[in-house]
N, C-alpha and C positions, 0 to 999 in steps of 0.2 A: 504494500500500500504506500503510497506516497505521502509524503507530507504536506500539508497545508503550507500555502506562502500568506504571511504578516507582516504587513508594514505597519510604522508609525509616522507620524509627520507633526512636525510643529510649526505654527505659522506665528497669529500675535498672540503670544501668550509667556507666560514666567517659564514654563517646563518642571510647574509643580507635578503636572498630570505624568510624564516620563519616571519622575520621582517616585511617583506612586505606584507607576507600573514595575520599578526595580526592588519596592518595598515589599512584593508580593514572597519577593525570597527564594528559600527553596522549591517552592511551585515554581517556579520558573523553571528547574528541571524536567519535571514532567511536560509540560508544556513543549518543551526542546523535541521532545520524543516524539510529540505530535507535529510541531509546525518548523519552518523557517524564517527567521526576519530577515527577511529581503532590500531591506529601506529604511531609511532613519535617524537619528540622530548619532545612535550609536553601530553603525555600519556605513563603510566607505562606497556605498556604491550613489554616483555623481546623478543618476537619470531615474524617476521613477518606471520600473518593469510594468512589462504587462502582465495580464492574468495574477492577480492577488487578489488571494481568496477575505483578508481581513484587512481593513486598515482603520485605524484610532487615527482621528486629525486631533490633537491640541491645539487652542488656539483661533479667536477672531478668523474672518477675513479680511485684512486690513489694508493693501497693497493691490497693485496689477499682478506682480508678480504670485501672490500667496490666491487670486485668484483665479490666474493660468494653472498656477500648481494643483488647485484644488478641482477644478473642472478638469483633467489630464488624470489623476486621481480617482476620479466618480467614474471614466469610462475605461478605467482599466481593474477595476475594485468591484467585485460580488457586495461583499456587505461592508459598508460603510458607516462606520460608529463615530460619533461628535465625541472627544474624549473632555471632560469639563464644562464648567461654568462658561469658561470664557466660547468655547466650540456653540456650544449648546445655546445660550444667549448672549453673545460678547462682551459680558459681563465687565471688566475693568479695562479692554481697549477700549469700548464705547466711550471712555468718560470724556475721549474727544471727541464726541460726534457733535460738540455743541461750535467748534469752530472750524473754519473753513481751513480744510489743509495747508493751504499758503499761510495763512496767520500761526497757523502751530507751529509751523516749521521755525517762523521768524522768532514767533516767543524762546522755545526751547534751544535753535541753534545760533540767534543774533541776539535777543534781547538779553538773555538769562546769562549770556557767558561772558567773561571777562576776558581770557585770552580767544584769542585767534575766528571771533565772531565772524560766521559764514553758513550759509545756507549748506546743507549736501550735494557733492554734485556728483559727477558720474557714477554709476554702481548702485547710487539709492534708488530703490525701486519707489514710481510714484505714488501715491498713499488714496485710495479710494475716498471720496468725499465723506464716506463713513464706514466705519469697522461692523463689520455684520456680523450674526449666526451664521455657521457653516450651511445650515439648511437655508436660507435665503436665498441663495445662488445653486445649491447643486441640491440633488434628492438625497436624503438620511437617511439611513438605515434603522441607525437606533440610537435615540441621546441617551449617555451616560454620562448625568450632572453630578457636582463637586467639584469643591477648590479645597484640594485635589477629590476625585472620586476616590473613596478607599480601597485601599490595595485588594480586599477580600471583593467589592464590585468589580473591578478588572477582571480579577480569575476568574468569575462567577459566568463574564461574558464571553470573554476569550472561551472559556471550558466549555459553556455551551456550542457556543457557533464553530467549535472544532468540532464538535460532535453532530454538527448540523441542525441546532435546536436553536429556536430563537430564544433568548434569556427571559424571563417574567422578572422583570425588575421591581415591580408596583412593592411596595411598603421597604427594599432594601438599596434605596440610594435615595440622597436628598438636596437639594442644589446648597451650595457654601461651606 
């Protein structure tokens, strides 16, 4: 039998949620025996593959770039899991959706700094007028809320959708 491919992906977000997935421990070995991570923060492969059967997004969508990545993502991904608060409803990226990209930029990289005051320029990906939910732009599979979700709701969901079950979440995850 083959193993399941698993990616993870972070977009805007802390990488509490990645945390919480390394908190799970030695489940993480059993898990090994079932799947592969193919993508991620902690694996060097530069291009998200095709055909992954799981992926956790952490993370807003915040950027062109995090929502190229994240539609690229959706059509290469079976089931699709928002990992977090912030995935799930972009929970503390939103807190800028009250100003217009151009003005944050100014605030945070001219206004607030002392040395060497300048906008980002090449490389910084441009910043969407607002930080969304992952489901805003692309189809979910399944939210799994918490800052962080607890380690014991990762394995709960991972474990199932290895097994081909969709997880019953209801009364064991809670958003914050």
């Amino acid at each position: 039998m083959s193993k399941a491919r698993v990616a993870t992906v972070w977009l805007d977000g802390c990488s509490g949620c990645h945390m919480s997935l390394l908190d799970i421990d030695e489940a993480i070995l059993a898990l090994a025996k079932k799947a592969d991570l193919v993508y991620g923060p902690l694996v060097d492969a530069q291009e998200f593959p095709e055909e992954v059967d799981i992926t956790l997004v952490e993370g807003a969508v915040s950027s062109q770039d995090d929502l190229k990545l994240v539609q690229k993502i959706r059509r290469r991904t079976r089931l699709l899991v928002s990992l977090g608060d912030c995935a799930v409803t972009a929970n503390v990226p939103s807190l800028r959706n009250s100003l217009r990209p151009h003005d944050l930029l100014q605030t945070m990289y001219v206004h607030r700094v002392d040395a060497d005051p300048s906008l980002p320029g090449d490389g910084a990906p441009p910043l969407l007028r607002r930080a969304v939910p992952v489901h805003e732009v692309v189809p979910v599979d399944l939210h799994l809320p918490g800052c962080p979700p607890k380690p014991d709701a990762i394995l709960l969901v991972l474990g199932e959708a290895l097994e081909g079950r969709r997880p019953e979440l209801a009364g064991k995850v809670v958003f914050g």
